[in-house]
C-alpha positions in Angstrom: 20.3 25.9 29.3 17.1 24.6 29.0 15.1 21.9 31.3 12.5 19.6 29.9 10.8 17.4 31.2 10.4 13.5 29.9 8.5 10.3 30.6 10.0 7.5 32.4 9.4 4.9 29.1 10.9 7.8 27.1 13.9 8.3 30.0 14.4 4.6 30.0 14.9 4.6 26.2 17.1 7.4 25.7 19.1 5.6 28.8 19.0 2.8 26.3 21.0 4.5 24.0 23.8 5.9 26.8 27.5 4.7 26.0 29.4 4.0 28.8 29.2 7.7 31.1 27.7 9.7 27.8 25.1 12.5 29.1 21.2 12.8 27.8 22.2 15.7 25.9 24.8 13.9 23.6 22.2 11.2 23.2 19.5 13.4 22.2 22.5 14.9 19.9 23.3 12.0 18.1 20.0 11.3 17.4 18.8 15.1 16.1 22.4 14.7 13.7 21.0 10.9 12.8 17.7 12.2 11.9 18.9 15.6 9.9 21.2 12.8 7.7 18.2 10.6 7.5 16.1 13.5 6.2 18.7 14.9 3.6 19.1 11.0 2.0 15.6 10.6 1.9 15.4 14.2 0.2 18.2 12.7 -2.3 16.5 10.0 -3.1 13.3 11.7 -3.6 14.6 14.2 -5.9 16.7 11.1 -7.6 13.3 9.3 -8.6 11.8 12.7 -9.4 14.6 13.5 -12.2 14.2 9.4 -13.5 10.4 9.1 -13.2 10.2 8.6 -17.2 13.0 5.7 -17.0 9.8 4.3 -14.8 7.0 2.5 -16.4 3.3 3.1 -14.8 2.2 -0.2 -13.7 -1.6 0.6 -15.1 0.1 1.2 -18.7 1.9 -1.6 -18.4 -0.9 -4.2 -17.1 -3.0 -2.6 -19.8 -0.8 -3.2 -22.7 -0.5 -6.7 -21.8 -4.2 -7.2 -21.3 -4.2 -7.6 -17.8 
């Protein structure tokens, strides 16, 4: 076990969070597994636009073929 030790605006937040008699630790938890998931579809979508880039067109081409 580890302590740490936290703010009372950050304290009052994760309390924010707390359902019903559910510890700190589960809160702090939930949000570690909510950020990892965050992370790994942002990745996915990264690499998605990566692999489709040439389905894109480069808005400077684009303007300057139209003679904008």
């Amino acid at each position: 076990m580890v302590s740490i030790t936290l703010g009372r605006e950050l304290l009052k937040k994760l309390e924010n969070l707390r359902e019903g008699e559910e510890s700190i630790e589960k809160i702090i938890e939930k949000l570690i597994e909510s950020y990892e998931e965050l992370q790994d579809y942002i990745e996915e979508k990264y690499e998605k636009l990566r692999r489709d880039r040439d389905k894109f067109v480069n808005l400077e081409d684009y303007a300057a073929s139209r003679g904008l």
